[in-house]
ROTORLUM-288564 format. One record per atom (N, C-alpha, C, O, CB): x, y negated, z. Coordinates in pm, whole numbers, padded with zeros to 5 digits, always signed. Glycine has a CB too. Example, Ala and Ser with C-alpha at 12.3 -4.5 7.8 and 13.67 -1.06 7.14 Angstrom:
ROTORLUM-288564
+01319+00569+00780;+01230+00450+00780;+01320+00330+00780;+01424+00332+00846;+01131+00447+00905;+01285+00225+00708;+01367+00106+00714;+01290-00003+00787;+01341-00114+00804;+01408+00060+00572;
This chain:
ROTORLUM-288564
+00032+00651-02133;+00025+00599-01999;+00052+00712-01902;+00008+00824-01928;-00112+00533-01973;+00127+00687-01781;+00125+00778-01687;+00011+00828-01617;-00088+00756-01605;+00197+00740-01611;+00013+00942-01569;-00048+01022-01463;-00083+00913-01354;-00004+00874-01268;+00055+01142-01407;-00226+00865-01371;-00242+00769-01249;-00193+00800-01112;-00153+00710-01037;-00376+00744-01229;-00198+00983-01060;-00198+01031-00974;-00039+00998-00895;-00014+00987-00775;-00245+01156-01012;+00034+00990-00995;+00163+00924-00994;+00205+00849-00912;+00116+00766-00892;+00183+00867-01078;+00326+00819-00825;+00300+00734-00715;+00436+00666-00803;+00541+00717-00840;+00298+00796-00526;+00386+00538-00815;+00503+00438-00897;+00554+00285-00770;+00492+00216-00689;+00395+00352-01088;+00686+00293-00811;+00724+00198-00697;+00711+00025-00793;+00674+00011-00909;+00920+00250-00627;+00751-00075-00706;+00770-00209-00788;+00827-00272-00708;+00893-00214-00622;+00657-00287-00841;+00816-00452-00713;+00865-00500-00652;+00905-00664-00723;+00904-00674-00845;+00950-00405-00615;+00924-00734-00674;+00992-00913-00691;+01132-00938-00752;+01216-00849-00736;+01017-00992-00529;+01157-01019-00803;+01302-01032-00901;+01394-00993-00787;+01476-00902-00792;+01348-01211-00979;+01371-01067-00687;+01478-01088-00618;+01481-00966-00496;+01560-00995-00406;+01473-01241-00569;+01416-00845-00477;+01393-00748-00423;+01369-00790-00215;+01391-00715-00120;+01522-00650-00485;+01318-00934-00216;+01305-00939-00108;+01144-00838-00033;+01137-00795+00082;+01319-01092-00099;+01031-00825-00147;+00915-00749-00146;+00909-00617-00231;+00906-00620-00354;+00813-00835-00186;+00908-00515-00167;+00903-00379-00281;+00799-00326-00209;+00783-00326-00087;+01048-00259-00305;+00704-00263-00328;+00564-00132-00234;+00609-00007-00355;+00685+00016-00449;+00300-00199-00251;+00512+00041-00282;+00470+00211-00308;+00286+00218-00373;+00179+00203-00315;+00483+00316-00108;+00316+00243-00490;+00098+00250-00506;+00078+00380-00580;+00121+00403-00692;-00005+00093-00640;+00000+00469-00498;-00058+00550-00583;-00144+00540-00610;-00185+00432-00570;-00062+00634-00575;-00274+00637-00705;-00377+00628-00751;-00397+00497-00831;-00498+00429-00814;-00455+00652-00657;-00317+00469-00904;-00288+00342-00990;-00414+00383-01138;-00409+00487-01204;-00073+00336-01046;-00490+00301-01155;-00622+00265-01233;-00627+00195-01394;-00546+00199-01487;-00692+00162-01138;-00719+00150-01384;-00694+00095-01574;-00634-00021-01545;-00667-00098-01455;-00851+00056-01695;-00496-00040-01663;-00392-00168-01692;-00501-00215-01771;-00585-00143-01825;-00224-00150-01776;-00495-00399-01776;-00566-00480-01820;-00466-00595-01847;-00355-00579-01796;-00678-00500-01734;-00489-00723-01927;-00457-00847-01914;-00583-00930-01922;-00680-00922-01998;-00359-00880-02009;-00549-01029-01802;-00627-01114-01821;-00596-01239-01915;-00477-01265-01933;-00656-01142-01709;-00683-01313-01972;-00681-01484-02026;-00727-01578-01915;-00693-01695-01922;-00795-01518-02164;-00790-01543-01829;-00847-01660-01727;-00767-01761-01720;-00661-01697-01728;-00867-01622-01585;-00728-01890-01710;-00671-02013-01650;-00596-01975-01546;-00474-01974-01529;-00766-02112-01607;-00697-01941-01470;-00606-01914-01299;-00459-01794-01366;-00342-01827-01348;-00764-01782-01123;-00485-01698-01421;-00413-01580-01454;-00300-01644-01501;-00186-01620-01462;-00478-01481-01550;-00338-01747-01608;-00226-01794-01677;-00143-01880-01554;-00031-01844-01518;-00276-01888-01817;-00186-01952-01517;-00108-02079-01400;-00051-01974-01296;+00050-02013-01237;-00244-02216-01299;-00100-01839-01262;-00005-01805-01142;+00074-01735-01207;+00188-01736-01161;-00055-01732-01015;+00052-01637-01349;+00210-01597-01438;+00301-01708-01497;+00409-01672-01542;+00180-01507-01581;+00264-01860-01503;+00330-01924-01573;+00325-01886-01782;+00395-01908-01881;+00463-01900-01486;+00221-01833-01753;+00224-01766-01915;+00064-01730-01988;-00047-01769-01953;+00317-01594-01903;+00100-01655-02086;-00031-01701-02170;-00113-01581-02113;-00224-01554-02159;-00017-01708-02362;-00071-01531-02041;-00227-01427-01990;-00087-01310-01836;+00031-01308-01800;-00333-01249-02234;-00204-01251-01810;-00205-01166-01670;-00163-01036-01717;-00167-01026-01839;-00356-01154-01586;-00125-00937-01657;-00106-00812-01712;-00105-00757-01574;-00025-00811-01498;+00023-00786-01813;-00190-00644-01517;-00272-00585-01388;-00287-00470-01482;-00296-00445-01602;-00429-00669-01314;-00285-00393-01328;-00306-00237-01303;-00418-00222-01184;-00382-00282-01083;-00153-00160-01253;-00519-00169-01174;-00623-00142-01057;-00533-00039-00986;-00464+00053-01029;-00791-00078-01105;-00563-00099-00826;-00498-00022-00703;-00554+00020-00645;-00653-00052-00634;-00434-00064-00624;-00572+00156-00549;-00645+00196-00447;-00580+00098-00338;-00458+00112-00327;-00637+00357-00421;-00630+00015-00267;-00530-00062-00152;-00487+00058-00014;-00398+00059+00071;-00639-00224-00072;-00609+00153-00049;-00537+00275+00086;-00399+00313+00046;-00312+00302+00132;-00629+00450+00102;-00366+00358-00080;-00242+00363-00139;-00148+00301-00169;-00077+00342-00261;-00246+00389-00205;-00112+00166-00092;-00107+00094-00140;-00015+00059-00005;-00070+00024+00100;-00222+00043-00202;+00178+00074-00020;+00235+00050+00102;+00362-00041+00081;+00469+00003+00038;+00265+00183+00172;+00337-00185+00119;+00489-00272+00161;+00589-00223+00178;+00608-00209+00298;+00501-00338+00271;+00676-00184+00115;+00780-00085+00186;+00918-00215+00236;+01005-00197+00321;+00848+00069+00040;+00905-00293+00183;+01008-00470+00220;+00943-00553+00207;+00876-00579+00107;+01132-00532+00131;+00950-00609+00302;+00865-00776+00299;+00715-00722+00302;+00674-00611+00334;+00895-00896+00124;+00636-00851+00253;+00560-00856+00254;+00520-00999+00147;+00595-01093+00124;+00544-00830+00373;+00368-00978+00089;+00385-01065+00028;+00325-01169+00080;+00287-01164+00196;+00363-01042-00074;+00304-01300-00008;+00265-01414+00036;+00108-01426-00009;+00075-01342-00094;+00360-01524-00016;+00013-01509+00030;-00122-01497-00045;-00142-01671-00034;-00117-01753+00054;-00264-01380+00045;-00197-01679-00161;-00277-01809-00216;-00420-01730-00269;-00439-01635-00345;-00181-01904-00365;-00486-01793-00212;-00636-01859-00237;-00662-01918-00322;-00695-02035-00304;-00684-01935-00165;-00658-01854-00471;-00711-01922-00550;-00827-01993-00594;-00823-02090-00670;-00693-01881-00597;-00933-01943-00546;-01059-01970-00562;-01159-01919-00415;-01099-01869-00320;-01095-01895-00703;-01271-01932-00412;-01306-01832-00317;-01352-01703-00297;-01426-01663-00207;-01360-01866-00272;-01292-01626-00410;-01341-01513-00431;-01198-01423-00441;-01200-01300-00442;-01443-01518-00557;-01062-01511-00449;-00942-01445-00473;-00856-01486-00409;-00853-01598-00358;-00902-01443-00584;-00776-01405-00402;-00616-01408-00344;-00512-01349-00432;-00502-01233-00471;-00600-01324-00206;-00429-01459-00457;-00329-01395-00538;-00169-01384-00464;-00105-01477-00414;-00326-01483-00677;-00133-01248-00475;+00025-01230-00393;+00114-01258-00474;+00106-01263-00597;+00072-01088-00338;+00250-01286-00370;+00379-01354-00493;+00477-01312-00394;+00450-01247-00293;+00391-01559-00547;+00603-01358-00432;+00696-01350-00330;+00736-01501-00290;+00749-01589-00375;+00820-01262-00377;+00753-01520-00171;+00770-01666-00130;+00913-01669-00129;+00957-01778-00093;+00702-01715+00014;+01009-01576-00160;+01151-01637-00184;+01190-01669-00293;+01258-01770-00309;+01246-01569-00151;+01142-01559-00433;+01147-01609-00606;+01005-01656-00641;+00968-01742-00721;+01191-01469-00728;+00952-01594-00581;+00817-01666-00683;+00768-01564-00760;+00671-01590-00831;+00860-01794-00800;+00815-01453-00762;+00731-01314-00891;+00585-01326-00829;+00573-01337-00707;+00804-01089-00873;+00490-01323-00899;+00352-01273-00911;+00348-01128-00877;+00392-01033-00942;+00294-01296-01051;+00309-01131-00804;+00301-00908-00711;+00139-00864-00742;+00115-00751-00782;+00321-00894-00432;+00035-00958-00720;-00104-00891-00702;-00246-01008-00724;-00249-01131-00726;-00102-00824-00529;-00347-00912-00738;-00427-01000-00741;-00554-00917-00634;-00597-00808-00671;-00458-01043-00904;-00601-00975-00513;-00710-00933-00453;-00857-01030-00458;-00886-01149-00469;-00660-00912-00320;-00911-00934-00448;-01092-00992-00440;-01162-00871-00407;-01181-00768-00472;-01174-01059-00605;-01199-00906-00287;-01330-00861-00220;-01319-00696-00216;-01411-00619-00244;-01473-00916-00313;-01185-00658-00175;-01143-00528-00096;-01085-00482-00245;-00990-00404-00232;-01283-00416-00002;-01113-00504-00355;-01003-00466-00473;-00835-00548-00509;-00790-00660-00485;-01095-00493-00609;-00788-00448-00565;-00649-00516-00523;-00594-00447-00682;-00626-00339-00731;-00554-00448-00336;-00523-00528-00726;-00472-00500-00899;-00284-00562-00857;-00240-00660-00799;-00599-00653-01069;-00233-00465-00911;-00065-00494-00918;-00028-00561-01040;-00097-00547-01140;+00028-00356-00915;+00076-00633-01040;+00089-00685-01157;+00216-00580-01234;+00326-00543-01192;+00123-00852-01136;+00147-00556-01360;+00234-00444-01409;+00385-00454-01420;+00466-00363-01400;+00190-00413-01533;+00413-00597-01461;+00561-00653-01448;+00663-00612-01330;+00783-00584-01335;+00548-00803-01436;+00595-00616-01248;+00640-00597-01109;+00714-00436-01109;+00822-00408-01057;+00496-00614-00997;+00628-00349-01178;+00641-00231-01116;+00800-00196-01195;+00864-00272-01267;+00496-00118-01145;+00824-00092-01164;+00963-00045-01197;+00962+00019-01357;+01063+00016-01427;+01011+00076-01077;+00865+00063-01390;+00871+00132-01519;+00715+00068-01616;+00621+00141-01647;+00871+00326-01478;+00723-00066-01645;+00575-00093-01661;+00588-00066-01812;+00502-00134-01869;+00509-00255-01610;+00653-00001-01892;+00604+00059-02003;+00497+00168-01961;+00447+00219-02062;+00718+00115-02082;+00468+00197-01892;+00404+00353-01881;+00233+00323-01877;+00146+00410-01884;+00466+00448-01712;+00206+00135-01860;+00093+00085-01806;+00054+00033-01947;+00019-00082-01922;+00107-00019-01677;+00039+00051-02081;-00052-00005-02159;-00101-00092-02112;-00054-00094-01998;-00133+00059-02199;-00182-00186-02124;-00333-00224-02116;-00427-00160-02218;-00409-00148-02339;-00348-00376-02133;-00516-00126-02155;-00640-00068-02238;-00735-00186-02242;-00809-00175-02340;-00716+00072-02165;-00761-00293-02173;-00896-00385-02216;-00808-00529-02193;-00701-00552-02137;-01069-00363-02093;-00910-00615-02267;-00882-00785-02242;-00989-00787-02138;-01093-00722-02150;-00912-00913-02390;-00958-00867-02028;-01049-00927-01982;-01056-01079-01963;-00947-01126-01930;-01062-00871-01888;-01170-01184-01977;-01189-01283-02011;-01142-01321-02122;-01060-01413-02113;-01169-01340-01938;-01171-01271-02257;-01098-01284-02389;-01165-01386-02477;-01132-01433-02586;-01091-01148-02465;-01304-01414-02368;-01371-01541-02501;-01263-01668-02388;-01274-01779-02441;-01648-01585-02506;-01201-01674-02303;-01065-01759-02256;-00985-01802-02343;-00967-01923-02356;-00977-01694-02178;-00917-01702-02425;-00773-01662-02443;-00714-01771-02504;-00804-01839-02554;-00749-01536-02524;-00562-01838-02532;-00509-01944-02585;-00585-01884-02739;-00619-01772-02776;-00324-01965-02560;-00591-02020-02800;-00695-01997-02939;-00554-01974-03053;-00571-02006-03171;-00826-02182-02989;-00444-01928-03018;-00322-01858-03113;-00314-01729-03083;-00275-01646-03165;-00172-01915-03096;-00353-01696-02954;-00313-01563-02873;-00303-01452-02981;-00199-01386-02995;-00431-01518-02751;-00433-01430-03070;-00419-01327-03150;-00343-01342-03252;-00364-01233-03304;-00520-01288-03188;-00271-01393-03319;-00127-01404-03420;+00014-01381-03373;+00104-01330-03441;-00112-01546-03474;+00027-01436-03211;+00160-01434-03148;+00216-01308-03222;+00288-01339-03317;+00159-01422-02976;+00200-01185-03203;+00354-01116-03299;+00309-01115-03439;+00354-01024-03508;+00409-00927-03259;+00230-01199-03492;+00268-01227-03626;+00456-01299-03679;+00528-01287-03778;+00140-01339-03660;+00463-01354-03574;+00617-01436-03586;+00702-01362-03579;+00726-01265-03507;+00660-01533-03490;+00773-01430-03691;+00921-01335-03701;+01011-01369-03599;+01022-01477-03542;+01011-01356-03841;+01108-01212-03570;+01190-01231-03440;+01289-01309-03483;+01334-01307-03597;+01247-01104-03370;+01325-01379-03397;+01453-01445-03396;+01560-01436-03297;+01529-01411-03181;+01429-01562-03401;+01687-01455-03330;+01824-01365-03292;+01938-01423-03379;+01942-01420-03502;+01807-01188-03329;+02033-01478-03293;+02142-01541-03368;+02260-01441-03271;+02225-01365-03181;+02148-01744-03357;+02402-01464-03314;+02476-01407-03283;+02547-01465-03146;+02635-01409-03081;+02536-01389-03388;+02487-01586-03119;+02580-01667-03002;+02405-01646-02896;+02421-01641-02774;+02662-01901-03065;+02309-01639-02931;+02223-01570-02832;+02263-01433-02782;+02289-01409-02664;+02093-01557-02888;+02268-01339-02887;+02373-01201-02784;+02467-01203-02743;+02486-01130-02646;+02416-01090-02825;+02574-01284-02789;+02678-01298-02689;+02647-01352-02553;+02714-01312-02458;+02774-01377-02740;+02549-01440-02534;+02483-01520-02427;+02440-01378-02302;+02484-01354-02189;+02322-01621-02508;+02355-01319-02372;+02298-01220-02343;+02354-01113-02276;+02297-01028-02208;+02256-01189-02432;+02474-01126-02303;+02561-01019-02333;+02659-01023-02211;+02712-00921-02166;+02633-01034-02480;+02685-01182-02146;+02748-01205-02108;+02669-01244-01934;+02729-01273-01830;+02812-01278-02205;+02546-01232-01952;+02471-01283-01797;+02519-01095-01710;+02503-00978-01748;+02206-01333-01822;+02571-01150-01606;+02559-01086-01501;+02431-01081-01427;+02409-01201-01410;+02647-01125-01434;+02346-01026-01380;+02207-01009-01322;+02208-01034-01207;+02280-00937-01181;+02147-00893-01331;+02190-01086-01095;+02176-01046-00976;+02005-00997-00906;+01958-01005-00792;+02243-01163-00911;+01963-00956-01008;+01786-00951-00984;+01768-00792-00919;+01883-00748-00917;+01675-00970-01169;+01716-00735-00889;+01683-00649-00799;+01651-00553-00920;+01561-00582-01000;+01571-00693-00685;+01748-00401-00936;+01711-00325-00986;+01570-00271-00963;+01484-00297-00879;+01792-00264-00975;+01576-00180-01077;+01422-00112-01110;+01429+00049-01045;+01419+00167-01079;+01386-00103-01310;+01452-00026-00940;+01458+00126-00800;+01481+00135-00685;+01592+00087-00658;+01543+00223-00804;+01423+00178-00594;+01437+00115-00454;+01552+00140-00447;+01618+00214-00520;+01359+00159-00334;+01596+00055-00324;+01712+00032-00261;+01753+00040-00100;+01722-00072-00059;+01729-00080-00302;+01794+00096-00015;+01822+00091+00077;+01841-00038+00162;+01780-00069+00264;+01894+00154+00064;+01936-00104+00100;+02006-00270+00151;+01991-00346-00015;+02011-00289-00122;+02238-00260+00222;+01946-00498+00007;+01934-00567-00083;+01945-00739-00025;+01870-00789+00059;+01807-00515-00148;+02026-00790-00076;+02139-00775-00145;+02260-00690-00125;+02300-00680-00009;+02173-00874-00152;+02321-00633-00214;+02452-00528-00190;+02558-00617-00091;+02633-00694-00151;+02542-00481-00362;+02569-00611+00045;+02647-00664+00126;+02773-00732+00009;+02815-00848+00014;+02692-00544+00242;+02805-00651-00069;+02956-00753-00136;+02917-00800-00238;+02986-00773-00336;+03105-00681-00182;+02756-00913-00269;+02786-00966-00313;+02639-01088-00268;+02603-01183-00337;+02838-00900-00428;+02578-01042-00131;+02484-01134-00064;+02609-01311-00025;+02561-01409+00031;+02411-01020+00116;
C-alpha cells in the first residue's frame, strides 16, 4: 500500500468530477445493502479521508442521503460512486482514484452482511474466448484517463 502521506488524485468515468486527497487512511470494503445498491455490486471498496485534505479540483459532486446518518457522493453526469460521508468523516471510493492498486483493503466491514457466495467468488475459473479479446481489443474508450487533465473532453473529440 502507498505512503498514506501521499497525495493521490481520482475522479468519475466521465472526468466531469476530479479531487486531490491527502492523508488517505485504512482501505476497507464494505457488504452493507446500502454499499452494494450505490456500487451496483456485491460490496463497497473505501479509503478513509482527512476531508481538510480533501480538494474538488472539477465539478463537484452530487450527494444522496442515504439514511440519516449518511451521504453518499456520485457524479450526476455518469453516475461513478466518488464517496461516502457521515458525521464529518468522509471515505473515497478506491475505484475512483487513479492508481487504486496501491489501496489493498485491510478489513471487511459489515461481513456478517456479505452475499452468502461472497467467499468462493475467485474460486471460479477465468473465462476468455478469442472473439471476447477481439471485442476488447477493439473498444475505443472515451472515459477519462487516470490523470488529471487540463480540458476534458479533448476539444476534437467533445
Amino acid at each position: 500500500m502507498t505512503n498514506t502521506t501521499d497525495t493521490q488524485s481520482g475522479g468519475c468515468q466521465c472526468g466531469a468530477v476530479r479531487f486531490r486527497a491527502g492523508k488517505l487512511g485504512r482501505p476497507s470494503i464494505c457488504h452493507c445493502r446500502m454499499c452494494q445498491k450505490q456500487f451496483g455490486n456485491f460490496f463497497a471498496a473505501f479509503v478513509t479521508a482527512d476531508p481538510a485534505h480533501v480538494e474538488w479540483t472539477r465539478g463537484q459532486p452530487s450527494w444522496f442521503r442515504s439514511s440519516r446518518k449518511v451521504h453518499r457522493g456520485f457524479c450526476n453526469k455518469c453516475g461513478t460512486p466518488l464517496a461516502y460521508r457521515f458525521e464529518g468523516s468522509l471515505e473515497l471510493a478506491i475505484g475512483a482514484l487513479d492508481h487504486p492498486e496501491l489501496f489493498e483493503p485491510l478489513i471487511q466491514v459489515n461481513h456478517a452482511h456479505r452475499l452468502p457466495w461472497i467467499d468462493h467468488l475467485f474460486d471460479k475459473p477465468a473465462y476468455s474466448t478469442p472473439a471476447m479479446t477481439e471485442f476488447h481489443e477493439s473498444v475505443v474508450s472515451w472515459q477519462h484517463p487516470d490523470h488529471d487533465t487540463t480540458e476534458w473532453p479533448p476539444e476534437d473529440e467533445a
